[in-house]
KEBA-58848 format. One record per residue: residue in one letter; x, y, z of N, C-alpha, C in turn. Coordinates in steps of 0.1 Angstrom, whole numbers, plus 5000, padded with zeros to 4 digits. Layout:
<rs>
aXYZXYZXYZ...
</rs>
This chain:
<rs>
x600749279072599949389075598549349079x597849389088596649389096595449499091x594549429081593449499075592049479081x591549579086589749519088588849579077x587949499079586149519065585549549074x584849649073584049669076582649689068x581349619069580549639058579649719063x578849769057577949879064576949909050x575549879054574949969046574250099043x573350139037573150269032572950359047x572850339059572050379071573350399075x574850369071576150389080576050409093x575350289102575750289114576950189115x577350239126579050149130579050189147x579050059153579450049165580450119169x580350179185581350299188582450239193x582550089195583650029197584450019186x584050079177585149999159585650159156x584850279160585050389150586050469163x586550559162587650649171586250769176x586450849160585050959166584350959154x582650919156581650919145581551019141x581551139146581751269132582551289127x583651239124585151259121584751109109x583951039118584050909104582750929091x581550999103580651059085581451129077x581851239085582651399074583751249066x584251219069585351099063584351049044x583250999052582550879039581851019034x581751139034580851279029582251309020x582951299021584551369015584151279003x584251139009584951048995583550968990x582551008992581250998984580750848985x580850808999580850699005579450669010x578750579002577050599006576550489013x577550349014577150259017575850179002x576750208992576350118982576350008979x575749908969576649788968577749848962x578449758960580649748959581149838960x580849948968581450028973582550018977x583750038979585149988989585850098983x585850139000587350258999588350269012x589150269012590250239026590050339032x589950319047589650409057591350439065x591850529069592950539075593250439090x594050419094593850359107593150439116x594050569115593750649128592250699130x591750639123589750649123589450569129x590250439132589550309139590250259151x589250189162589750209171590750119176x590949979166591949909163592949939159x593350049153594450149148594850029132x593849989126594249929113593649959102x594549989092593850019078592449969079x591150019079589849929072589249979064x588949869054588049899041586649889042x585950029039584650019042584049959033x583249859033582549789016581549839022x580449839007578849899008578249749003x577249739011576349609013575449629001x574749768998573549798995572049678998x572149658987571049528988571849408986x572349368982573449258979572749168989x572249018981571848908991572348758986x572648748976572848608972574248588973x574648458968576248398968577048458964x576348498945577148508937577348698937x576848788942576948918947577748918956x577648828966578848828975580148818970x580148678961581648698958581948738949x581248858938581648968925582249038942x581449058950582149188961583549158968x583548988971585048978973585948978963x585548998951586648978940587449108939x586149248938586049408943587349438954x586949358963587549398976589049338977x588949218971590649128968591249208956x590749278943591849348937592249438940x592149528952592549598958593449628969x594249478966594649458977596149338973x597349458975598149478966600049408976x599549308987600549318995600149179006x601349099015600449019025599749089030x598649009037597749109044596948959052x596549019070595548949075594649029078x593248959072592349039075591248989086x590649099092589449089100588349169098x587049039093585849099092585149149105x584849279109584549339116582649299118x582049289110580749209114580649059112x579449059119579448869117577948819110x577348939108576048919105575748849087x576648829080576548819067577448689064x577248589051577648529046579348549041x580348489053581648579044582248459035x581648339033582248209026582548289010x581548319001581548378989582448488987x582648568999583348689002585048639003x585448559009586848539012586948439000x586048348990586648288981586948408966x585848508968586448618955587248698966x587948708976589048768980590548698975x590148608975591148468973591448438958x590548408949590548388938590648558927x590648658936590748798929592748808932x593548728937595248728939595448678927x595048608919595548548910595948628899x597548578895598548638888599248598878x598848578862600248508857601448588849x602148628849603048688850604648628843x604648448845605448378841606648448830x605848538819606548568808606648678806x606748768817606848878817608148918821x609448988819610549018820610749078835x609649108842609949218848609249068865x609649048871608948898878608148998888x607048928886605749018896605048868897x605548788893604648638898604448588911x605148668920604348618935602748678942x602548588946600948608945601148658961x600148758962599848778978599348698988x600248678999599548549003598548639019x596948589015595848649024595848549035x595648559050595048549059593948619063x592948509072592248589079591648539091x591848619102591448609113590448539117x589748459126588548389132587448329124x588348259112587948219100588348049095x587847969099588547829091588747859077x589747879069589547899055590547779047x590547649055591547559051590747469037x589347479033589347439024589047569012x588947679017588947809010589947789001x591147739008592547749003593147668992x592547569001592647408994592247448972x590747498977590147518964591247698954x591447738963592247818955593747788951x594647688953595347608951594947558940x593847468943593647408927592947458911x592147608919591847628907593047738897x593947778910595347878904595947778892x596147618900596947528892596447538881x594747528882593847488865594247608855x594147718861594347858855595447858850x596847818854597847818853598447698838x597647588842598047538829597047588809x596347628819595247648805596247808800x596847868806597247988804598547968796x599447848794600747828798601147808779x601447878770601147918761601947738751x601447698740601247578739602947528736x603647628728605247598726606047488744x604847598756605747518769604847448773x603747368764602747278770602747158768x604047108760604046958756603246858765x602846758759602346618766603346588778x604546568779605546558791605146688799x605446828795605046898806604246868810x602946868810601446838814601746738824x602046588818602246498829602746548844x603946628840604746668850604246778862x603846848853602746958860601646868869x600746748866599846668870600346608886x601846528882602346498890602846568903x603046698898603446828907602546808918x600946838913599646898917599646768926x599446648922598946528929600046538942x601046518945602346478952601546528967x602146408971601846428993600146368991x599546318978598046298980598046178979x596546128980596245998978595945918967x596546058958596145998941597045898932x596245798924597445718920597545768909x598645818899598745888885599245728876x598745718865599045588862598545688839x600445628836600345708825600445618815x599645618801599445508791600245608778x601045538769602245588761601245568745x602045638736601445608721601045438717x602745338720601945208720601445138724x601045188742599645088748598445168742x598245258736597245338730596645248715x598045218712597945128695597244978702x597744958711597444808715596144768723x595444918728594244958728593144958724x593445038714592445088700592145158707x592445268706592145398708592345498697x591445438687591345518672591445658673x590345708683590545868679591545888684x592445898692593145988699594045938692x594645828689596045808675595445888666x594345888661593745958644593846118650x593846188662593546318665595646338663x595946258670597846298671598246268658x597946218647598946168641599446338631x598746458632599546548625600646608633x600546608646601946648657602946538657x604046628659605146528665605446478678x604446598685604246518701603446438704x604046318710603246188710602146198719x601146138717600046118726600246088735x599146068749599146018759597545988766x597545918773596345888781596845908799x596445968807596646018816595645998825x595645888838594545828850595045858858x593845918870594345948881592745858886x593545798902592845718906592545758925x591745808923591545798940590445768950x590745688958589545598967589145478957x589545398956588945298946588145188951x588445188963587645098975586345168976x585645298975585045338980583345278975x582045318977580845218978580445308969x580845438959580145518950581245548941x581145528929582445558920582045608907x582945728905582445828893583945818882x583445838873584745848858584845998861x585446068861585846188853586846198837x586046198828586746248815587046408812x588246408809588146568807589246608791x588546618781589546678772590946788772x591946718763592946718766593746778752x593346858747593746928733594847038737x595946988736597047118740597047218729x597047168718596647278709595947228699x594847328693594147298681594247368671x594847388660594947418649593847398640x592647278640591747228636592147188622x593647128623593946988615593947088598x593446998591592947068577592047138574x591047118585589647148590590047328591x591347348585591947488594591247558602x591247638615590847768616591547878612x590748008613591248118607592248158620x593448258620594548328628593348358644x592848398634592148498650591548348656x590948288650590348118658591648068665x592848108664593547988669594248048682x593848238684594448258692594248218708x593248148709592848128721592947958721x593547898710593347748713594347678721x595247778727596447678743595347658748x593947688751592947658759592347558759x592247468749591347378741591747218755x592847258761592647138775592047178785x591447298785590447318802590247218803x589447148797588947008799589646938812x590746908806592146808813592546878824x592546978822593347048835592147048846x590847098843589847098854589446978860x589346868849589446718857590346698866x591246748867592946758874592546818886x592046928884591847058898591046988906x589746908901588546868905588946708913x589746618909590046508918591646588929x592146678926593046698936592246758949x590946828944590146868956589546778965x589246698955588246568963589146538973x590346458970591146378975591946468986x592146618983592946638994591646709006x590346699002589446729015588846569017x589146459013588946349022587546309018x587146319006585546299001585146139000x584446109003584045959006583245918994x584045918982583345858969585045828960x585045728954585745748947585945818931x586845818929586945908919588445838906x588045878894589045798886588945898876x589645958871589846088862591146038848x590246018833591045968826591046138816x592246138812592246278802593346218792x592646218781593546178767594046308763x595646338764596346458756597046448744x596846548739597246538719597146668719x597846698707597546828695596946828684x596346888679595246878665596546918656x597546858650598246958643597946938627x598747028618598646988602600046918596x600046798594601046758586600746688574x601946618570602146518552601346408567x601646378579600846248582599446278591x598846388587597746428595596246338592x595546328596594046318594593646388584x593146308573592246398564590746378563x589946498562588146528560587746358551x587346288557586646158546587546048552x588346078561589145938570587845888576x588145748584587245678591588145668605x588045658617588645618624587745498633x588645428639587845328647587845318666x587045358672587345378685587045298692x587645278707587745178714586745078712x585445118719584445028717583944958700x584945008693584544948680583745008673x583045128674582545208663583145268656x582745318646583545398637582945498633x583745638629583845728626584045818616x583345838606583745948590584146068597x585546108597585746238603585646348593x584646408588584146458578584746638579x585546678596585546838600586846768610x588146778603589646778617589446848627x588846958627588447068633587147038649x586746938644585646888654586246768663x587346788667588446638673588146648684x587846708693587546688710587046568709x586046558706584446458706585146308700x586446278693586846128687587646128700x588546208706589446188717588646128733x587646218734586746208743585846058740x585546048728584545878728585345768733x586945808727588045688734587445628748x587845788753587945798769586945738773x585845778772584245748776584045578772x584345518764584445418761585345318772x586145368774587245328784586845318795x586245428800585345418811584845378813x583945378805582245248806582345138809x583645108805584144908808583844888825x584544988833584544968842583344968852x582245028842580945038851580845118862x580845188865581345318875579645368874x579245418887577745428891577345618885x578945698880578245808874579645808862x579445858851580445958841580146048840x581146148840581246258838582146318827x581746398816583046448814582746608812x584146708807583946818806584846858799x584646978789585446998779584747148774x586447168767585647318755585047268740x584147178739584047138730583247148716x582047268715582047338710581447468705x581847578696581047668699580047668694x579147588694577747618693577147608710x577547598715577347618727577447728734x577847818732578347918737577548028727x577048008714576548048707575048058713x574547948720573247918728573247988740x574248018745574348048760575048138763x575848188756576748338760578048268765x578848358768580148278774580248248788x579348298799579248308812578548168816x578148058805576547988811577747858804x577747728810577947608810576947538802x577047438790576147368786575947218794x574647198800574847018804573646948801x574246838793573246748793573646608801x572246508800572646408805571546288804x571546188804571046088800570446038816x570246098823569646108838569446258843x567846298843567246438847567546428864x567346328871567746378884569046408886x570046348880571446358881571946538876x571146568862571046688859570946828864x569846798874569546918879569746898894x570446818900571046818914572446838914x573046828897574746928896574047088894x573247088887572647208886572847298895x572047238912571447258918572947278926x573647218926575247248932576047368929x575647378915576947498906576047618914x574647598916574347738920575247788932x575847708943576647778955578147788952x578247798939580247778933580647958924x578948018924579448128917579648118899x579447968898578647908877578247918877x577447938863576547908859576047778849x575347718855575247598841573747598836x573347538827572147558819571647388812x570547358810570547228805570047258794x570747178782570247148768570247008770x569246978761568346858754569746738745x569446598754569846548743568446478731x568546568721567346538716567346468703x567046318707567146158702566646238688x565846298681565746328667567046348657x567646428668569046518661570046398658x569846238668570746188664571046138646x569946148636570346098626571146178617x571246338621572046438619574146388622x574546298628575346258623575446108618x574346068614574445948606575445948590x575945838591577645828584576645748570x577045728559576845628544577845558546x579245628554580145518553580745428562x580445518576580745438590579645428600x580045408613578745448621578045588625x579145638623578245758621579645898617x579345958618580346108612580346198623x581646298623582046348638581046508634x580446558628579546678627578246628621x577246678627575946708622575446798617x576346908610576047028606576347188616x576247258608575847418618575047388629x573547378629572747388636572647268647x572247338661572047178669573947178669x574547238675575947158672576147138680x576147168695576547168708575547008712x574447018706573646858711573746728699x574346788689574746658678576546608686x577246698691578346658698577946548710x577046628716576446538729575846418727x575246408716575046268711575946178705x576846208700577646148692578346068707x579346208718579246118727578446018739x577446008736576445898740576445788738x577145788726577345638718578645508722x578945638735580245608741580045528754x578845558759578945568776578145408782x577745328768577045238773575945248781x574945168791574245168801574345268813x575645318813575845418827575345538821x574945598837574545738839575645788835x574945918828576145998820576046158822x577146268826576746378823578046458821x577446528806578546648797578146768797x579746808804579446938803580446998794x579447108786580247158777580847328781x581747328783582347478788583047588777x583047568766583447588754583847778761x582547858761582647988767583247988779x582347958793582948038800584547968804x585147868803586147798802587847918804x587448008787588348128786587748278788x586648308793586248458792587548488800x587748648791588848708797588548818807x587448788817587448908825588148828840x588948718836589448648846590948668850x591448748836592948728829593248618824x592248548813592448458804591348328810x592248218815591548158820590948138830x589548068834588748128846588747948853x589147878855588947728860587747728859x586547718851585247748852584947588854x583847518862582947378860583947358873x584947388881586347258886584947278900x584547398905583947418919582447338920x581847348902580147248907580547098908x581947058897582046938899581846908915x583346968922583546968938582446968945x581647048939580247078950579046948949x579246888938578546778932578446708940x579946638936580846578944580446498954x581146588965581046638979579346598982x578946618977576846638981576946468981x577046408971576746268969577546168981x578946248985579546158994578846129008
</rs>
């Protein structure tokens, strides 16, 4: 089916080549209270246009920035219920933000629903390169898709498998580490985070461009499910914890982007997967654990396990000296407590590095925000009994996490982002792939 946009603002002028007869098309927008607002959108009949094709009139109003544009493509894509190629009938406006919330407004999960509605509409559109439009909605469906995928069908093997799916026909190397290269590692937390599940751990690298002259770590947590150990959470806390791998999965979305738009940096993406579960062999509050690089840990809160799984990683990383780290995770709510659920937390141990991802997320439709790693708070998880303890209390909790992983990253530039909120806001239908597009945009800038 053949759709045109037409956008128009409050003045509804429209060229006499696009309309059949302009009195026929005011009395039209006077019926259905059509002012040329912002998000205005209402389907015009064909036989009003002179293309003879359904078009939707959207209202511009004032609408000027990115992220207006694409709330307006998101407006204009749920509305739109069928294949469909479209043609934007002006050329005067930004349609990049517009055709990615047309694009990213298809998304459907459906998987467990009796009745199968899981095919997604597939959009074209006319006199438009939208090959990396595509690309990025591909991968953030996939991210959405696993964070969504409820934790009974999320085992450590699915995951891999799902990873390997995503990667396949690319340039990525998947290279998978088992429970006993983990033991033979030292990879304290992430043994001490698995040992209450029966599903084994795993460590999961994805490698691409390794030749290249700039090379970044991507860490991304990897909690298939959190029960938060003995540490319990309450029923209602755990209903959202299939989520607790955004982390992992967005590292995933974010190097399959790189690699399948050809970015001239390399990239190496480690994500340690586990479950926080409660067993007779779980982690208990006053264990010590010992992580890669040899520090240790009073795990004083089972419940605070992102941050031992992630030091592994980060540790791991650092060996290799890589000219940025990164990692990203839901790791915790004090963050989101600071920032609402729509705003990303980032800190980093380099301010230009900081605010030039900053400066990225602004064209992706994120938001991110910078908190302080503020060197006072570090003695807030000082240990009596190890090197230090995995909480520093209530307060400051989102930057005693960020410090604790500091202790990880060695001499390299470092930057964490914490997605705890907007990761699951449900105005997405659960999960939103939130951070996968500033990473890309990051990225991309540096290559």
């Amino acid at each position: 089916m053949n759709i045109d946009i037409l956008f128009l603002n409050q003045e509804l002028k429209v060229s006499k080549d696009l309309i059949s007869d302009q009195s026929l098309f005011e009395e039209y927008c006077k019926t259905h209270s059509f002012e040329g607002k912002s998000n205005q959108v209402i389907a015009m009949p064909a036989s009003y246009s002179k293309n003879e094709n359904l078009t939707y009139l959207v209202g511009l109003g004032d609408i000027k920035d990115s992220q207006d544009l694409y709330e307006l493509g998101i407006n204009i894509g749920s509305k739109i219920k069928e294949d469909v190629e479209i043609d934007f009938l002006n050329t005067e406006i930004n349609f990049v933000p517009i055709i990615d919330g047309i694009l990213y407004a298809q998304y459907k999960f459906n998987d467990y629903k009796s009745k199968d509605e899981s095919a997604l509409n597939n959009i074209k559109f006319k006199k438009t390169d939208t090959i990396e439009n595509e690309i990025k909605q591909s991968s953030i469906f996939w991210v959405r898709d696993q964070i969504n995928t409820p934790a009974l069908d999320k085992s450590p093997e699915d995951f891999i498998q799902n990873v390997n799916n995503l990667v396949d026909s690319s340039s990525i190397k998947v290279e998978v580490f088992d429970q006993k290269w983990l033991e033979e590692n030292n990879f304290g937390g992430v043994l001490g985070v698995a040992k209450g599940s029966d599903r084994a751990p795993y460590l999961v690298v994805g490698k691409y461009n390794e030749k290249a002259k700039y090379q970044i770590s991507l860490i991304g947590k990897g909690v298939l499910f959190d029960s938060g150990g003995y540490s319990l959470k309450s029923p209602a806390g755990m209903e959202t914890m299939k989520t607790d791998m955004s982390g992992a999965a967005s590292a995933w979305g974010v190097i399959n982007l790189v690699a399948r738009t050809k970015q001239n940096i390399g990239l190496t993406v480690y994500t340690p997967i586990v479950e926080n579960m409660v067993s007779g062999s779980a982690i208990r509050p006053g264990d010590v654990l010992k992580a890669r690089n040899g520090k240790t840990i009073e795990v004083l809160n089972t419940d605070a396990e992102g941050r031992l799984i992630m030091a592994d990683a980060l540790a791991y990383a650092a060996e290799t000296g890589p000219d940025l780290i990164c990692d990203i995770a839901t790791l915790t709510g004090a963050s989101y407590v600071a920032l609402g659920l729509d705003i990303g937390a980032v800190f980093s141990n380099n301010k230009d590095i900081e605010s030039k991802f900053i400066e990225a997320a602004k064209t992706t439709y994120e938001d991110f925000h910078s908190l302080p790693l503020y060197s006072k708070y570090r003695k807030l998880i000082d240990s009596d009994l190890a090197d230090m303890k995995n909480t520093g209390g209530r307060f400051g909790g989102a930057i005693t996490a960020a410090l604790l992983l500091e202790e990880f990253v060695g001499d390299n530039n470092w930057m964490h982002l914490d997605i705890a909120g907007p990761a699951r806001s449900d105005n997405r239908k659960g999960a939103t792939g939130f951070g996968v597009l500033s990473l890309y945009e990051y990225f991309k800038n540096i290559s």
